[in-house]
Structure formats: C-alpha cells, structure tokens
C-alpha positions in Angstrom: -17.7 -31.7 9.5 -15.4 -33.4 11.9 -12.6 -31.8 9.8 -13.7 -28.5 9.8 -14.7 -28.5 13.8 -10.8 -29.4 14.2 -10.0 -26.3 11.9 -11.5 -24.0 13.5 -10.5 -25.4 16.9 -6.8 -24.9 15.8 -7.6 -21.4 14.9 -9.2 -20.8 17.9 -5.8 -21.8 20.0 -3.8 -19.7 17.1 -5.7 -16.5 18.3 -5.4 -17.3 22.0 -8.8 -18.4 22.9 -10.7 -20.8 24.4 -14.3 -20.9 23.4 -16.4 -19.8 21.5 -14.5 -21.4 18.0 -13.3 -19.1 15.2 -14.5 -19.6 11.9 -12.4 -21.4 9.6 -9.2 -20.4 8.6 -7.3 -17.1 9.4 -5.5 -14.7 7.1 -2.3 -12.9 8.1 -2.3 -10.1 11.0 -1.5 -7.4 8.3 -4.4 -8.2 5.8 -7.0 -7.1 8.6 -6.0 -3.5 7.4 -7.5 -4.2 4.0 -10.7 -5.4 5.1 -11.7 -2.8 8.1 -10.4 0.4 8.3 -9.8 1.4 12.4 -9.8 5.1 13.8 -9.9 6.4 17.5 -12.0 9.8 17.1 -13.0 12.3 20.1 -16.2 14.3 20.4 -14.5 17.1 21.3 -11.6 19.3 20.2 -10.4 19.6 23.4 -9.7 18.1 26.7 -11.4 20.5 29.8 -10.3 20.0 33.4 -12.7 17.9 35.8 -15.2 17.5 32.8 -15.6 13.6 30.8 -14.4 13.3 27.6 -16.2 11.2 25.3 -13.4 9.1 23.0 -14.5 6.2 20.4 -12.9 3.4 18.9 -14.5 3.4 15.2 -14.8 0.2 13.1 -15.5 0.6 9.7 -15.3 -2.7 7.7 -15.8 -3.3 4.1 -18.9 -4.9 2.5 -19.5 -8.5 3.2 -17.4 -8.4 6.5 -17.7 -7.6 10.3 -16.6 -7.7 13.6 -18.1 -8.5 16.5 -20.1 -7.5 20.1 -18.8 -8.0 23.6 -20.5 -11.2 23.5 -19.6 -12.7 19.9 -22.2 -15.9 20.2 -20.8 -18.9 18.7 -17.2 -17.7 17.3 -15.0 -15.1 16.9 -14.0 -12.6 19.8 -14.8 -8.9 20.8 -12.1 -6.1 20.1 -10.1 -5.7 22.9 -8.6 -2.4 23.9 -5.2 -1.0 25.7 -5.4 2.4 26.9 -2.3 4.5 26.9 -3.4 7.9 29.1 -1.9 10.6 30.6 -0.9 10.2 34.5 -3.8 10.5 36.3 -6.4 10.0 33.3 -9.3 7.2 33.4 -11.0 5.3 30.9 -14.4 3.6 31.6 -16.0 0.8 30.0 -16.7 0.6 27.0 -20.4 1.2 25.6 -21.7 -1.2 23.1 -24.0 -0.6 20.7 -26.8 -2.9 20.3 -25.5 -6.0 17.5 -26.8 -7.6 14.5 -27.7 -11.4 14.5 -25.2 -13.0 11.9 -26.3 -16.5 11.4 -23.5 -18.8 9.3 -25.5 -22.4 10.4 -25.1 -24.2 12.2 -23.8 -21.3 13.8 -25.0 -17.9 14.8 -22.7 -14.7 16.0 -23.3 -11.3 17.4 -21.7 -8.4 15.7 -21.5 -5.1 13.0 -21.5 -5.5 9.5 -21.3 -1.9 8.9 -19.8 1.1 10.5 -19.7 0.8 14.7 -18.5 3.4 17.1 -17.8 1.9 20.3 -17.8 5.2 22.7 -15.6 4.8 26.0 -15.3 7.5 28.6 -12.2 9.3 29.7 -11.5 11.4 33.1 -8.9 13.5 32.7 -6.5 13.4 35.4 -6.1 16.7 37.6 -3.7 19.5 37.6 -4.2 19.9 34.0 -3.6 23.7 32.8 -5.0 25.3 29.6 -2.4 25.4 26.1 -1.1 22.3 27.5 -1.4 19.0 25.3 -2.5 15.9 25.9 -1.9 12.4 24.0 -4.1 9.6 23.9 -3.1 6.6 23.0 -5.1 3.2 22.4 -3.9 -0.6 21.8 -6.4 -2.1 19.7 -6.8 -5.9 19.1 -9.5 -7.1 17.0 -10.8 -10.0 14.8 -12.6 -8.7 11.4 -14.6 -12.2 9.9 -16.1 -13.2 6.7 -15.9 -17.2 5.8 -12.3 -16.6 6.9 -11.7 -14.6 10.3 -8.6 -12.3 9.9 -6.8 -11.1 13.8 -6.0 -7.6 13.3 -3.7 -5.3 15.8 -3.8 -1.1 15.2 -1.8 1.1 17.5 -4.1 4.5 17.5 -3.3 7.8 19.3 -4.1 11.4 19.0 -3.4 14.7 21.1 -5.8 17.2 22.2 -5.0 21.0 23.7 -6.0 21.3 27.3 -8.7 24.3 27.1 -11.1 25.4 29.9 -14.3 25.0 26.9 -14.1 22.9 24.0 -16.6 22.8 21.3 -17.8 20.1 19.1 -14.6 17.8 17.0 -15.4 16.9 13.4 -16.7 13.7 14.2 -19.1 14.5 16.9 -21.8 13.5 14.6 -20.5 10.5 15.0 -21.5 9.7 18.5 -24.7 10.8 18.3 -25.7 8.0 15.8 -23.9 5.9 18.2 -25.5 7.0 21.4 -28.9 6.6 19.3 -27.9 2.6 18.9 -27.7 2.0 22.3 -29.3 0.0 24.6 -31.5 1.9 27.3 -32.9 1.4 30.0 -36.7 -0.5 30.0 -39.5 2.0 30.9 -40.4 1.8 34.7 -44.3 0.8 33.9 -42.3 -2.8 32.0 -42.2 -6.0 33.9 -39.7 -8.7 32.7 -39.1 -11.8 34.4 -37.3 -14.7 33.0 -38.1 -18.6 33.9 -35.9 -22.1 33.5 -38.0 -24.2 32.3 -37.2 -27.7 31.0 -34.4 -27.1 28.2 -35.8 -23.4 28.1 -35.6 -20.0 29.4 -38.8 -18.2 28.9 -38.2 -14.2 29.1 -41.7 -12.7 29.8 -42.0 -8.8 28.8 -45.1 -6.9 29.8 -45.3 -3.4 28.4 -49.0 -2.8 28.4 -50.0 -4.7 25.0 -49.6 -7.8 23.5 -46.4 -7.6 21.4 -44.9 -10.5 19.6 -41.7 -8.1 17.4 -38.5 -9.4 19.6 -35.5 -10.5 19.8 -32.9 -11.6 22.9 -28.5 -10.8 22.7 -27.3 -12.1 25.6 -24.2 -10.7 27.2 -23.2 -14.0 28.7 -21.6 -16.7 26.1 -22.9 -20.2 26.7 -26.4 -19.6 28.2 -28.8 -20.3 25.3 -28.3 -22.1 21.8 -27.2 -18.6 19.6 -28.6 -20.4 16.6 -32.2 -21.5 17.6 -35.2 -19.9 16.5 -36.2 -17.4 19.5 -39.9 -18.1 19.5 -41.9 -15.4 20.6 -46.1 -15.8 21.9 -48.5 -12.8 22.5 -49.5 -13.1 25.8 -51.3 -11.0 28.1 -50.4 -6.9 28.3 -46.9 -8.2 26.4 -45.5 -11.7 25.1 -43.3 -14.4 26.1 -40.1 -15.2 24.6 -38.7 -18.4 24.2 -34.6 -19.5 24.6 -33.0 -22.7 24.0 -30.9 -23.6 26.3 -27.1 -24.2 25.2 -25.8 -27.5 25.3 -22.5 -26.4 27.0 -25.0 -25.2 30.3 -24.0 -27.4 32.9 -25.4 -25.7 35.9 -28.2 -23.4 36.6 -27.9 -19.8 36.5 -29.6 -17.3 38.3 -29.4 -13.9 36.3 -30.1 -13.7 33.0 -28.5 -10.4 31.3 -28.5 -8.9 27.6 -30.1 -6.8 25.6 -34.0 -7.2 24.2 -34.7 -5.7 20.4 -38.5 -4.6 21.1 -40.2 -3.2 17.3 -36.9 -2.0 16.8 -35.6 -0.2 19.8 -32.7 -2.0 22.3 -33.0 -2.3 26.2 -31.3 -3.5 28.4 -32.0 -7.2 30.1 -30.9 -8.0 34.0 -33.6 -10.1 35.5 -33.2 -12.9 38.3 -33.8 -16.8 36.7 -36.3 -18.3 38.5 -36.2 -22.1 38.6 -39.9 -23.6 37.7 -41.1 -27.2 37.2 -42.1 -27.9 33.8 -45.3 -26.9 32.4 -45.6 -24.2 34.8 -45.2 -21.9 31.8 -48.4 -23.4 29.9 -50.3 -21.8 32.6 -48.6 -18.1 33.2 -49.7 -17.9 29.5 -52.9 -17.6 30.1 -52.6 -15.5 32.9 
C-alpha cells in the first residue's frame, strides 16, 4: 500500500498537482487521443452581435474510462481550458453537469463515464459586422482515467460567419441534453441547512415529505471523506443527510457548497455551516 501511495504521489507531481493523488501510473500525453475523443461544438451556426453564444467543450470517452468534474474527489483533476477569442470576445464559466460517483476503494472520484458537454458562454465583442468571420479557439488540458490516468492536451478551434440571426448548428441537440443534466436551483418552498457536528456534517433538506433518495457532490475538495457511505434518515417534512468529515479538515468551515441528487434530479447546495455541540442532532430529528 505504502508503494502504491508513493506511485501515485509521483504521478501527481508528474502532472503538476498537488492534491488530490492521481491514480496509479500514467500513459503517454498522445495515448489520451485513443481513449476519449475531444470536440469544441457551438449551438449555433453563427455568431450575432450583442447576443451570447453558447460554445461546449465535448468529452466523449470510450467504454470503461472517464474524466472528471470540477471537483474530482479523491484523484485525478478537472479539464482545464484556454480560450483563444477574438478582440473584445468573453467567455464565462464553465457549466458543469451534475457527476457520477466513481468509487475505486479506498477511494472515491467525481466524474463522466460517458459522453459530457461542458457548455461555456461567449460574448461577442462589439463592432462586429455581418459576412464577417470569426474564429474560436480553445486550449484544452485534461486527464482521461481508468486503473491508469492518461494527461491529455487538444488544441480545438472553429470559425463562425458574423450574421444578424443564426439558427440552430448540427449539434444543438446536444446542449439541450446537457442543459437537462444540470444542476438547478432548489424550489423556494425547500429548506436546507447544514450542521458540524462531531466528525459530521449533517445536511438537513425539507421539501414537504419525508424523503430518504439522496446523494451530496461537493464542489470543495477536502471537506468530507468522498468514500464514506452518505447515510441518509427520514425525518420530518424531508430527511437528514449524513457526511464524514475528511481527515485532511483542519479547521472549521462555514459554507458548505455542492450539488444534492434528490430521486434523481440535481440542485444546487450553498448553505451556511452552523457549528453545534454534539448530540444536538439526535434531537432536531425528531423535530
């Protein structure tokens, strides 16, 4: 064990990081190509002045492989990516759709086995006149992971006519399954509050009936243990989650952010921490 840990903490200073690990060995830079195939794809056929154009960087790795979310849990890192715009152009952050759970014990990541659009918006600069053309270009650096994690690096870029309407691109279809896997906002009638208690964080969700069909992604790296069970109890008008801790915690914090799988549908988690003595949460279960 001691072996491995000291592979994969040389792997980890190969690829430039810091923590969380990477798994194992890594292949050569050019092999990623083999295992995930890497595309930058608009939603529109055209770029129209003052209006947002929605671009995506698509990831589509092959069977048995994956890449990961902006938080990848215990190892491995999130794609990072470069814009090359026009003068004048914006990109915004990028939108992340909600991740699966990959558990390798004794460790546990967050990622996408399977096809992922991350969706980034871009505001076009001004001045921009129609039957121009205008390139976009993106630097992309990524990890794609299996029991070995392979660094990959794709240069993407792709031009677009300036026109003052554009209509739907061939792969608009495309971001509306991604936009669909997003995280949303909770409803307004929800209440969630999360509690540090002990070696615990208890996230409490009330949506109006007792629901025990949950899971916690946290956006933060080294808040709770990524491989623990996330125990969840029924409690009254919703349930109560429960979150170990991680060992690498060495002081209190006081947000706790993410994103909350409810009977299948993601939202997004930003609650205060509120600091409780312990058994405090015995009794707001039976309240």
């Amino acid at each position: 064990m001691l072996d491995r840990f000291v592979i994969r903490l040389a792997c980890c200073f190969l690829a430039g990081a810091t923590w969380p690990i990477l798994p194992t060995l890594m292949s050569p830079e050019n092999a990623a190509d083999e295992r995930v195939k890497v595309g930058l794809v608009s939603e529109q056929d055209a770029v129209v002045p003052n209006q947002r154009l929605w671009v995506g960087i698509q990831f589509d790795p092959q069977e048995g492989w994956h890449t990961y979310w902006v938080n990848p849990g215990d190892s491995g890192q999130p794609p990072r990516i470069d814009w090359e715009l026009p003068t004048g152009f914006q990109a915004g952050a990028i939108q992340w759709p909600c991740p699966t759970r990959l558990s390798t014990p004794p460790f546990a990541d967050y990622g996408y086995e399977h096809q992922v659009l991350l969706l980034v918006a871009v505001q076009p600069g001004p001045g921009l006149r129609e039957g121009e053309i205008e390139k976009i270009g993106a630097d992309v650096r990524y990890l794609v992971c299996r029991d070995v994690c392979i660094p990959g690096h794709k240069r993407l870029e792709m031009t677009l006519p300036v026109k003052n309407r554009a209509a739907a691109g061939p792969e608009s279809q495309l971001f509306e399954a991604a936009r669909r896997r997003l995280p949303r906002p909770a409803p307004g009638s929800w209440r969630i509050s999360a509690t540090s208690v002990g070696d615990e964080f208890l996230l409490r969700l009330r949506v109006g009936k007792p629901a025990v069909d949950s899971q916690f992604f946290p956006s933060e790296p080294e808040q709770i243990e990524n491989a623990a069970p996330q125990k969840a109890i029924a409690a009254a008008g919703g349930m109560q989650l429960h979150l170990k801790k991680s060992k690498h915690l060495l002081k209190p914090i006081w947000r706790i952010k993410g994103v909350m799988l409810v009977s299948g549908a993601a939202y997004l988690v930003d609650v205060p921490v509120s600091q409780s003595p312990d058994g405090a949460h015995l009794r707001s279960i039976k309240n």
